[in-house]
C-alpha positions in Angstrom: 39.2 42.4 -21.6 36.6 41.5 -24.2 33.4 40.3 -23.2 30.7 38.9 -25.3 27.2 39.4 -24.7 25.4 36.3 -25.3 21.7 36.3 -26.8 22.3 32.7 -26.3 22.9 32.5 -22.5 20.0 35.7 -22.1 17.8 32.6 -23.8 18.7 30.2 -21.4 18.2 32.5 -18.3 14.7 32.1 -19.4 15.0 28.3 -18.4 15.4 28.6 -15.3 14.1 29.7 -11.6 13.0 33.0 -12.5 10.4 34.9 -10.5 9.0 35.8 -13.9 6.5 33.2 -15.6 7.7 33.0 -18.7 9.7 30.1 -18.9 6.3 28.3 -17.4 5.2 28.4 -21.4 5.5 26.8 -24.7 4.0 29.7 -26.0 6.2 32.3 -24.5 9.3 30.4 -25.2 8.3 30.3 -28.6 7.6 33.9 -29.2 11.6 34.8 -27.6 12.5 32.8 -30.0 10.9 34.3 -33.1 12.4 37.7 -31.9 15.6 36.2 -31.3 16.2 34.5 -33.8 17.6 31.5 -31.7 17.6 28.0 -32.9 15.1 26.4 -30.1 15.9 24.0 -27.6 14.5 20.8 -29.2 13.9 18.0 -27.0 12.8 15.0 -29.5 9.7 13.5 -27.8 9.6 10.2 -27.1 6.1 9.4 -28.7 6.8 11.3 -31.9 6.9 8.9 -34.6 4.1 7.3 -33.1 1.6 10.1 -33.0 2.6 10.8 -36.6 3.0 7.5 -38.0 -1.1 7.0 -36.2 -2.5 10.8 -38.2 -0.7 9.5 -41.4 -2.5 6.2 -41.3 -5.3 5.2 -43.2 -7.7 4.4 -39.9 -5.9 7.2 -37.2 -7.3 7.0 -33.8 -8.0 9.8 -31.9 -5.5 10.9 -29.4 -5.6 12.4 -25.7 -2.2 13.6 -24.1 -2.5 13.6 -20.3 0.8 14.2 -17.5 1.0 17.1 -15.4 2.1 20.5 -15.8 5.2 20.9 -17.5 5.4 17.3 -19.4 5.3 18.8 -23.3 1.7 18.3 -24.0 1.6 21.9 -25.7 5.2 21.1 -27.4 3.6 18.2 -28.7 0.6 19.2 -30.2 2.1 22.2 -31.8 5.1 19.9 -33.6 2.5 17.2 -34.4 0.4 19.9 -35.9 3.2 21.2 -37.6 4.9 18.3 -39.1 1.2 17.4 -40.4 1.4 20.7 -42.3 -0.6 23.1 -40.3 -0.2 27.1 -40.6 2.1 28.2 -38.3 0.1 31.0 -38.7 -3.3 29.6 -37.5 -1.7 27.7 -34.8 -0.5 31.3 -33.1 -3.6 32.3 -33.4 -6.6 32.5 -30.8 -8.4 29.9 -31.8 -8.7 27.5 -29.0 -9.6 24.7 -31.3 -7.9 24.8 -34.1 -9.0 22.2 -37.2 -6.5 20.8 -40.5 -7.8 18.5 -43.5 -5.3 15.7 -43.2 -4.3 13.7 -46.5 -5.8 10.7 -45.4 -9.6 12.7 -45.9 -10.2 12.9 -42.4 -10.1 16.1 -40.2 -8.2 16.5 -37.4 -9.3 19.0 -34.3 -6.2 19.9 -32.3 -7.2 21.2 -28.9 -4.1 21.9 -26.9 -5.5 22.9 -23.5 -8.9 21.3 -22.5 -8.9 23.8 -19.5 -9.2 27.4 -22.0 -12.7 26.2 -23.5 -15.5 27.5 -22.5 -18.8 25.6 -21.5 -20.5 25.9 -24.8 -17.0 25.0 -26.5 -16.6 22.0 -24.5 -19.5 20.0 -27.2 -16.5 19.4 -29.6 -16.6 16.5 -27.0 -19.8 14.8 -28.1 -18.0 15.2 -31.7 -15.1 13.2 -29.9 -17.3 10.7 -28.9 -18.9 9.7 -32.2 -15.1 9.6 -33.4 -14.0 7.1 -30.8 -16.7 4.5 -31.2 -17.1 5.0 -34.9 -14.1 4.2 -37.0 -15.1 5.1 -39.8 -15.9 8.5 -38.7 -14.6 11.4 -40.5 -13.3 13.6 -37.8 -9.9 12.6 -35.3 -8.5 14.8 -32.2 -5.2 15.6 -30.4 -6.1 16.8 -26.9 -4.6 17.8 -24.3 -4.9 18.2 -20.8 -4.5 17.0 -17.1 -6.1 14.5 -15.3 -8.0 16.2 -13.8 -9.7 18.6 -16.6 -9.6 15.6 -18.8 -12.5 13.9 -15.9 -13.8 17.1 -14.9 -14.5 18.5 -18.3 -17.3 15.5 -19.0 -19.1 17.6 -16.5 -20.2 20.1 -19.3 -21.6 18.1 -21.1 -24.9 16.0 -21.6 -24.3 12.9 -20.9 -25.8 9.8 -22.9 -25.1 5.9 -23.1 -22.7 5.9 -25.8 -21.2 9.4 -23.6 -20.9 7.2 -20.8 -19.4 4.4 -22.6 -16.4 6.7 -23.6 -15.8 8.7 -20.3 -15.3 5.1 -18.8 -12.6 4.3 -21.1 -10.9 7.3 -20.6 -10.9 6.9 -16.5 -10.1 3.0 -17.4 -6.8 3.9 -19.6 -5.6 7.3 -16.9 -5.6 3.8 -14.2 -5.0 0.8 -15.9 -1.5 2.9 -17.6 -2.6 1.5 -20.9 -2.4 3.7 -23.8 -5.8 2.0 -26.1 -8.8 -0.5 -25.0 -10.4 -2.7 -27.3 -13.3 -1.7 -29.3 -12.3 2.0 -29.3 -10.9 4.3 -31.5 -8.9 5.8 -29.2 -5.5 6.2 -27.4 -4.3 8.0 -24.7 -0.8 8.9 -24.1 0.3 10.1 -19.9 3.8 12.0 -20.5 4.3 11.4 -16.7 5.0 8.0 -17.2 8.2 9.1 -19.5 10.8 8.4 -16.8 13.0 12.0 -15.8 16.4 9.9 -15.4 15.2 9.1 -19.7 15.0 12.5 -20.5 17.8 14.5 -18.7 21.0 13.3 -20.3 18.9 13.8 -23.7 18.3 17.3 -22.2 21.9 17.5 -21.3 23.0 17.0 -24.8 20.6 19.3 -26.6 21.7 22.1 -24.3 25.4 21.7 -23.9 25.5 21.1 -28.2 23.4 24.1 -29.0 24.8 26.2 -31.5 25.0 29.4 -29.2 27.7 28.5 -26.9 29.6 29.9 -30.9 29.1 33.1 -29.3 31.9 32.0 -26.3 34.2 31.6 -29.0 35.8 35.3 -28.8 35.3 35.6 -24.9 38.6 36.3 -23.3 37.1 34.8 -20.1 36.2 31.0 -21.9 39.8 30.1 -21.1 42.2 31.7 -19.6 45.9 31.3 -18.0 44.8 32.2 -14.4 42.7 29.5 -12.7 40.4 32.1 -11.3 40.1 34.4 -14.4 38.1 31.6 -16.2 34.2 32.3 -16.4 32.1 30.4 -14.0 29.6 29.5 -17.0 32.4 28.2 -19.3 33.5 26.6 -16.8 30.1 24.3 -15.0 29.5 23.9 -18.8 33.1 22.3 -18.7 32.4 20.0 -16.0 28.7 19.2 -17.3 30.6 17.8 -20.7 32.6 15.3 -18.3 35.2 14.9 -21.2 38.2 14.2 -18.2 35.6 12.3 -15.3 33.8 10.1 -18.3 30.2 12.0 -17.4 30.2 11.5 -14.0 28.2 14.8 -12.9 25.7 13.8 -15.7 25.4 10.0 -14.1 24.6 11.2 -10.4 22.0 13.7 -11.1 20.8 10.6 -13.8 20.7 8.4 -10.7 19.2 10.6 -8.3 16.2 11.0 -10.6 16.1 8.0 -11.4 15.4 7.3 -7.4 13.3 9.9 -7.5 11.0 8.2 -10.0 11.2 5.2 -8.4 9.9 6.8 -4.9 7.0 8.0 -6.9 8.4 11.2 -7.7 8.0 12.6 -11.5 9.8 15.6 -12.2 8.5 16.7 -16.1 10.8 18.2 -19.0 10.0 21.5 -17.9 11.6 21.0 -14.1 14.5 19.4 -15.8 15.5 22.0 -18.4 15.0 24.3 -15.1 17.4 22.1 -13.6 19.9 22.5 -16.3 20.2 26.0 -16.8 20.4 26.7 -12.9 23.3 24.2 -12.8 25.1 26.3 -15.5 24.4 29.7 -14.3 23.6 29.8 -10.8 25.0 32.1 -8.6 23.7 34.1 -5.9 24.3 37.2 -6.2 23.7 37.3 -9.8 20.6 39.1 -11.2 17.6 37.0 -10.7 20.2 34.0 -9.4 21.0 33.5 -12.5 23.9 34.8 -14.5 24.2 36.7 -17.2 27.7 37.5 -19.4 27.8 41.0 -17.9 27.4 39.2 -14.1 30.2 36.7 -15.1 32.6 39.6 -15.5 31.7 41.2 -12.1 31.6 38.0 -10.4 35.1 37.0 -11.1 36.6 40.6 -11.2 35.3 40.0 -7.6 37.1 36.8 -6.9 33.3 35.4 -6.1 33.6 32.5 -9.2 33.5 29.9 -6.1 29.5 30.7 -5.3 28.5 29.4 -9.1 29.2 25.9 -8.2 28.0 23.5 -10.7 27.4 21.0 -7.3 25.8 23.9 -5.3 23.3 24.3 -8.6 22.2 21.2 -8.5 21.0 21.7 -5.6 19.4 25.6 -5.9 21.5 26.8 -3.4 21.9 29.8 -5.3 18.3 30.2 -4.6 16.6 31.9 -1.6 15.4 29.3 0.5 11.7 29.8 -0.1 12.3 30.1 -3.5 14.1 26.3 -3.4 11.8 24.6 -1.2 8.8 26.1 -3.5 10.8 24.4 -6.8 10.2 20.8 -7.6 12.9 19.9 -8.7 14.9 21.5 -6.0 12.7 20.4 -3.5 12.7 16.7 -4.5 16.6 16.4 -4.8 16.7 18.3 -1.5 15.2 15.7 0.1 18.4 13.4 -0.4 20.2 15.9 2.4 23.6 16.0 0.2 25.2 18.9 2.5 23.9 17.9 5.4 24.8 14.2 5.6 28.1 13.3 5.8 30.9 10.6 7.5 33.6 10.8 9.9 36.1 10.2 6.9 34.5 12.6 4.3 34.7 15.3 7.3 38.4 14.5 8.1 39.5 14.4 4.7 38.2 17.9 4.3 39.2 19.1 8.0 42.5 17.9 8.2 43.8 16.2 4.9 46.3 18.1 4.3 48.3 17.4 7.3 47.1 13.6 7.9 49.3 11.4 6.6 46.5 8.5 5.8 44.1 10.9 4.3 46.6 13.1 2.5 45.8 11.4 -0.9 42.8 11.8 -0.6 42.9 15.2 0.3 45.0 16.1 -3.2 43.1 14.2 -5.2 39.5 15.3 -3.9 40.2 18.6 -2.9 44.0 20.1 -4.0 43.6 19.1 -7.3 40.6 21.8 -8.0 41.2 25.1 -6.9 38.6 26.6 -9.2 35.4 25.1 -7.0 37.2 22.7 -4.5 40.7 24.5 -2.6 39.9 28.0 -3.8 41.5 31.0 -1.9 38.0 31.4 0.2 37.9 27.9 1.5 41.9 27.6 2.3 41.4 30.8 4.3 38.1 29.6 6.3 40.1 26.5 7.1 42.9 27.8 8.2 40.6 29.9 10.7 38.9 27.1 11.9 41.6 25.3 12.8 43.5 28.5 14.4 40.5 28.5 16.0 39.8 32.4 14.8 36.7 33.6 16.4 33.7 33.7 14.4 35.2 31.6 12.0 33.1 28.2 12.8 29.8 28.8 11.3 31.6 30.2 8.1 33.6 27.0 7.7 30.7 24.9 8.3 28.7 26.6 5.6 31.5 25.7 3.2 31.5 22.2 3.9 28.4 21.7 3.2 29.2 22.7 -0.6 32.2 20.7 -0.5 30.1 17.6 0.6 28.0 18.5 -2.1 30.7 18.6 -4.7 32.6 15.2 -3.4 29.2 13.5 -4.1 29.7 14.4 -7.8 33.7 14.1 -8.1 34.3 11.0 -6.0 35.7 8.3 -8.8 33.6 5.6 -9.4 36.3 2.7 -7.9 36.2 4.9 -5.2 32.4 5.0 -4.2 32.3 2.0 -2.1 35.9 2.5 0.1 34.6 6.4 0.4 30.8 5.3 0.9 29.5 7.7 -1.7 26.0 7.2 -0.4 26.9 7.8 3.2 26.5 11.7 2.2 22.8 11.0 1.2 19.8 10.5 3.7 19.8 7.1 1.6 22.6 5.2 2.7 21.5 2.1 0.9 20.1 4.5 -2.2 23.4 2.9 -4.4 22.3 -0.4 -3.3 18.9 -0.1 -4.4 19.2 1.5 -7.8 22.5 -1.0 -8.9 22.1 -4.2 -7.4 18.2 -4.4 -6.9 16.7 -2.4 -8.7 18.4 -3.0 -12.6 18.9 -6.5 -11.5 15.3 -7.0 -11.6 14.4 -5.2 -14.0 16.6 -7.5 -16.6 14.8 -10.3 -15.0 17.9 -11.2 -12.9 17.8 -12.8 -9.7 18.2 -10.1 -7.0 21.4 -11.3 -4.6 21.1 -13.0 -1.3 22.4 -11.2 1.1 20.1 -8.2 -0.1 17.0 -10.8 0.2 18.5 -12.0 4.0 18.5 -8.6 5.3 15.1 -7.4 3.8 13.4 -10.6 5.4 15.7 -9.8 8.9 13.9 -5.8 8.4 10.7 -7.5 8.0 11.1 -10.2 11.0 12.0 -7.5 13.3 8.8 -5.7 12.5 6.3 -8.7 12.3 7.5 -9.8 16.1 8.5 -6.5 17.2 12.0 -8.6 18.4 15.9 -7.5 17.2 15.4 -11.4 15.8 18.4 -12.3 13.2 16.4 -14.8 11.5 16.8 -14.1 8.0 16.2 -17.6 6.1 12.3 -17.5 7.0 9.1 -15.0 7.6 8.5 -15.2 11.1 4.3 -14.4 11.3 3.0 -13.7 14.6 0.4 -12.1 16.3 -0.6 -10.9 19.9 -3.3 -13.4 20.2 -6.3 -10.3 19.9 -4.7 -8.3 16.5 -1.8 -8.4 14.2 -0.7 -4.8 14.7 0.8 -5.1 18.1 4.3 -3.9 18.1 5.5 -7.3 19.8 3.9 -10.2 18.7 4.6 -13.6 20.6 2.3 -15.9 19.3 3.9 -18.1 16.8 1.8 -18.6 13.7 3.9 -19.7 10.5 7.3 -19.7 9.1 7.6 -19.1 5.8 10.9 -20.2 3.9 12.6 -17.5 1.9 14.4 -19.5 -0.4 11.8 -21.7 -2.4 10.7 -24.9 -0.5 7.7 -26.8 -0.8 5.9 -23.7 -2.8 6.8 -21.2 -0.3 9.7 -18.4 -1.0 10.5 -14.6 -0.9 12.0 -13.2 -3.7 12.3 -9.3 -4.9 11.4 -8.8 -8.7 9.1 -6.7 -11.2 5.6 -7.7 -11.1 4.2 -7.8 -15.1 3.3 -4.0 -14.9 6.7 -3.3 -14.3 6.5 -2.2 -10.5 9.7 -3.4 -8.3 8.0 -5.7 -5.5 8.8 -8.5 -2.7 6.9 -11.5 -3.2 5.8 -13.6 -0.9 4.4 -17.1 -1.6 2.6 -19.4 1.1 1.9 -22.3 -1.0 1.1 -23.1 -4.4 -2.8 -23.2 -3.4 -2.8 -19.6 -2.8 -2.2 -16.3 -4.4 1.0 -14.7 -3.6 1.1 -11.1 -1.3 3.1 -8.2 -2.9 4.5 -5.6 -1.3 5.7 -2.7 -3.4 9.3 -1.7 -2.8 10.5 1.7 -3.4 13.4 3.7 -2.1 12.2 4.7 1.0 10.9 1.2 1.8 14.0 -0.7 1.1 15.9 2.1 3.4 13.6 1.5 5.9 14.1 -2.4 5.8 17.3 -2.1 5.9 18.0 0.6 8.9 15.7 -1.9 10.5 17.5 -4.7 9.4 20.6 -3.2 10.8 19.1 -2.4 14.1 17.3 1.0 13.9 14.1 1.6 15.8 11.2 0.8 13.5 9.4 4.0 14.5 12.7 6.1 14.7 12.8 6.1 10.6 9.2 6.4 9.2 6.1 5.7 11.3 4.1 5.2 7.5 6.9 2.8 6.1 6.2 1.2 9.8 2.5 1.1 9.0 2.9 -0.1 5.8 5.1 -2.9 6.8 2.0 -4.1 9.5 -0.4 -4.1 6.8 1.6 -6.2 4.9 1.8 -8.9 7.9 -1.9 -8.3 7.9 -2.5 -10.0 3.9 0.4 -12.1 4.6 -1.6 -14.1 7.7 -5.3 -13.8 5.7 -3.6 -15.7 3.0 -2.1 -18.5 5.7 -5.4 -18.5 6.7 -7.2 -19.3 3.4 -3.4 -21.7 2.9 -5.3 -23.6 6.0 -8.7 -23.7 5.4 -8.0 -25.2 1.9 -5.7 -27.7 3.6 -7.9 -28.7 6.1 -4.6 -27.7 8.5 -4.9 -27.3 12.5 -7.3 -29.8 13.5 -6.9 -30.4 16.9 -8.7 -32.7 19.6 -11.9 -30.8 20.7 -11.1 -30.3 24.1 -7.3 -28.8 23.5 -6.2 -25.4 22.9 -2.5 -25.1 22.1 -0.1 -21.9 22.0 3.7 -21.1 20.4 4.8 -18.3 22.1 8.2 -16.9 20.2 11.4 -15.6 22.3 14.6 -14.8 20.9 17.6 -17.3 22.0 21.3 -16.5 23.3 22.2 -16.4 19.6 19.3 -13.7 18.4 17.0 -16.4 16.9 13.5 -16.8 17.6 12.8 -19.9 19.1 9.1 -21.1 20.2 7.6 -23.1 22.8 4.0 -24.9 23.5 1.9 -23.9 26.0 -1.2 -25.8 26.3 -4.9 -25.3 27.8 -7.2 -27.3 28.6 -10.0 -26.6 29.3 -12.2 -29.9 29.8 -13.5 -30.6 33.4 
């Protein structure tokens, strides 16, 4: 058997979850692959031109790159440095501020880490400042660091009016999300706000079309005439490609980040390319988790090829369990539950398939129809024994559904997701929903569908009364007569018609900083209430919607949901007093008090005091 020993896959072992630190590193990276000789893993960035395009000009602004650890600030200001003309030489150097003549007359200082200076270095920043404020200084930066340095490091420094003036607009662009503020020479870029679901089909490429996989070529494990003589690397890289299933591993992990970010979530380049190379060469019992040529031969010599599951990578469960729960990324897609979630028919089509007539298609084209990671000698035999009913043989079995659930959640066909309910195996049932019909819908300014609006303002009724109501044409507000956050409310305050009638309506759409929010307008008088609407929000609404326990799902979603009803009744409240509504005789006090109907609709009725002798 020949059996090629890859410098390229050794490189991309350095990727991943390693207990070792050096894939936390631009630097280190960089160095393996001087000594290598490898062509690097080059992920373009998105801001490139820009930051170029900006040191080129005749009037460049000083830049600041902010994002947390792991989002490519180093990568950045080493290619920018680089494609400006800088030494490589000087930039591998020690020092920790490093300075070029640019061709525009104007020199740049390139400070990659804010954090490594020291206090007396830190007065570079008073340099900064006299840069930002005057354009037609001679000196420019590139800085990087993290939030937090960027604020803390203003600290060290003696602070002054025009100081002030420029440590303000630094904290005003890290909240506004604004990348430059009038009347200074400055921008600031956050790499956090680069969206992961952007970035990893980019990453995806660059990986899977690096020229190392040349050293497969000669393998006799690439491809080979017995299904489980084929190496478990060639093979997830296989799979990754998506030639024969148009991409489809590639477009779930896409949409589970993507739901990530929208949750408020941010996984940086760094997490993803860990991501990547754990997918492609996860196994347990490999050295380090991850596998290396030599462990590929072992592993299949040992018929154990099933355990380097592409669809168990994903998910680290290659990993120890500390070690997954203390990775981001693996701890973030975790929290979807794929594995642990699951449906009567995605059980049954995996259980008994095979010999049920009205799932037996199924069962061939899910499961039969890959014996490499789906019907592989170790799970036919654990299924046989479960159904025997071997002893011991339970707790086995169950283990390997949970990496067949796992795997269905990446094969099962597109025309297939909805009759299968593809999202039932996620904690987010209505996750699909969300990111397809909502979430793009909106964000190409369409008009989010009705039945999706119905059921949010049902979810939202049930919570504002604290009643299983089914009204889902109008906001029922109502309070307990002493506070608003009563979990049944029975006083009747206001409808409020969903559909757009007399200047009041709900609708779901982007707000202008491009946030995903339900709208809810009282009158044309007063200023519309928001309520931001992300993933676990809308699942929450919806459970609710459907008849779920409010507090059974998310006791914060619960409380956010209150606080909501809380802006929603000041603003009827303002809606009145600019109105001039509700004035009633002096000596009459009047009450609605809600109940729900034989149908599930909340009806009110009056009940009046008075209290006049």
């Amino acid at each position: 058997m020949t059996n090629i020993k890859s410098d390229w896959i050794s490189f991309l072992r350095q990727y991943g979850p390693i207990p070792r630190n050096d894939n936390m590193y631009d630097e280190a990276i960089h160095r393996i692959i001087k000594r290598k000789n490898i062509k690097p893993i080059v992920i373009e960035s998105f801001y490139f031109t820009e930051f170029i395009e900006n040191f080129r000009s005749s009037n460049p602004k000083s830049i600041i790159l902010t994002g947390t650890a792991g989002d490519g600030k180093t990568y950045n200001c080493r290619e920018i440095w680089l494609a400006l003309n800088g030494s490589l030489q000087i930039w591998e150097s020690d020092e920790k501020i490093k300075e070029l003549q640019l061709s525009n007359s104007k020199k740049l200082y390139v400070v990659k880490d804010l954090s490594e200076l020291k206090d007396e270095e830190r007065g570079i920043l008073k340099l900064l400042v006299k840069s930002v404020l005057d354009p037609h200084d001679t000196n420019v930066f590139l800085i990087a660091a993290n939030d937090g340095q960027l604020i803390e490091a203003w600290k060290h420094i003696d602070s002054d009016d025009q100081t002030e003036r420029v440590k303000q607009c630094v904290e005003d662009l890290l909240v506004s999300e604004v990348n430059e503020k009038s009347g200074f020479n400055l921008k600031l870029y956050n790499l956090s706000q680069i969206n992961a679901a952007r970035l990893f089909p980019q990453i995806v490429d660059v990986v899977l079309q690096h020229p190392g996989w040349s050293d497969c070529n000669n393998c006799s494990l690439r491809e080979n005439d017995q299904e489980d003589r084929k190496c478990p690397i060639w093979e997830n890289r296989k799979r990754l490609e998506g030639i024969e299933d148009d991409k489809l591993i590639r477009s779930r992990v896409t949409d589970l980040l993507e739901l990530c970010e929208l949750n408020g979530v941010h996984l940086p380049i760094r997490q993803l390319l860990l991501l990547v190379s754990n997918m492609l060469l996860g196994h347990p019992e490999a050295k380090d988790r991850l596998m290396s040529c030599t462990d590929a031969v072992k592993i299949v010599n040992d018929h154990r090829t099933s355990l380097a599951s592409i669809y168990r990578n994903i998910f680290g469960e290659n990993l120890t369990e500390r070690r997954r729960e203390s990775t981001d990324v693996f701890a973030t897609l975790g929290r979807f539950g794929i594995g642990y979630e699951t449906s009567n028919t995605i059980d049954n089509i995996l259980i008994f398939g095979e010999d049920d007539p009205d799932l037996n298609l199924y069962y061939k084209e899910l499961v039969l129809n890959d014996t490499y990671y789906g019907a592989d000698q170790t799970f036919r035999a654990n299924q046989k024994n479960y159904l025997e009913g071997v002893t011991d043989s339970g707790e086995i079995f169950l283990n390997s559904l949970r990496s067949q659930r796992q795997r269905l959640f990446f094969v099962i066909p597109r025309d297939k997701e909805e009759e299968l309910k593809l999202w039932h195996l996620t904690t987010f049932q209505y996750a699909g929903e969300f990111l397809t019909d909502v979430y793009r819908v909106a964000a190409r300014n369409g008009k989010v569908g009705t039945q999706v609006t119905s059921r949010i303002s049902q979810g939202l009724n049930r919570i504002f009364t604290g009643l299983l109501a089914k009204n889902n044409d109008e906001l029922i507000l109502a309070t307990s007569g002493s506070h608003s956050q009563a979990k049944v409310s029975r006083i009747f305050e206001e409808s409020v018609s969903v559909p757009k009638k007399r200047g009041e309506s709900m609708q779901i759409r982007m707000n202008n900083i491009g946030k995903l929010i339900v709208e809810v307008k009282l009158s044309t008088s007063v200023p519309a209430v928001e309520l931001s609407l992300q993933l676990v929000r809308y699942e929450f609404l919806s459970r609710v919607a459907e008849g779920a326990l409010p507090g059974s799902f998310s006791r914060e979603c619960y409380e956010d949901i209150l606080g909501f009803k809380s802006k929603l009744l000041k603003q009827l409240d303002l809606r009145r007093k600019l109105d001039e509504e509700d004035i009633d005789d002096e000596g009459d006090l009047s009450f609605r008090i809600i109940r729900l109907n034989q149908d599930g609709l909340i009806d009110d009725k009056i009940v009046e005091v008075n209290y006049n002798e």
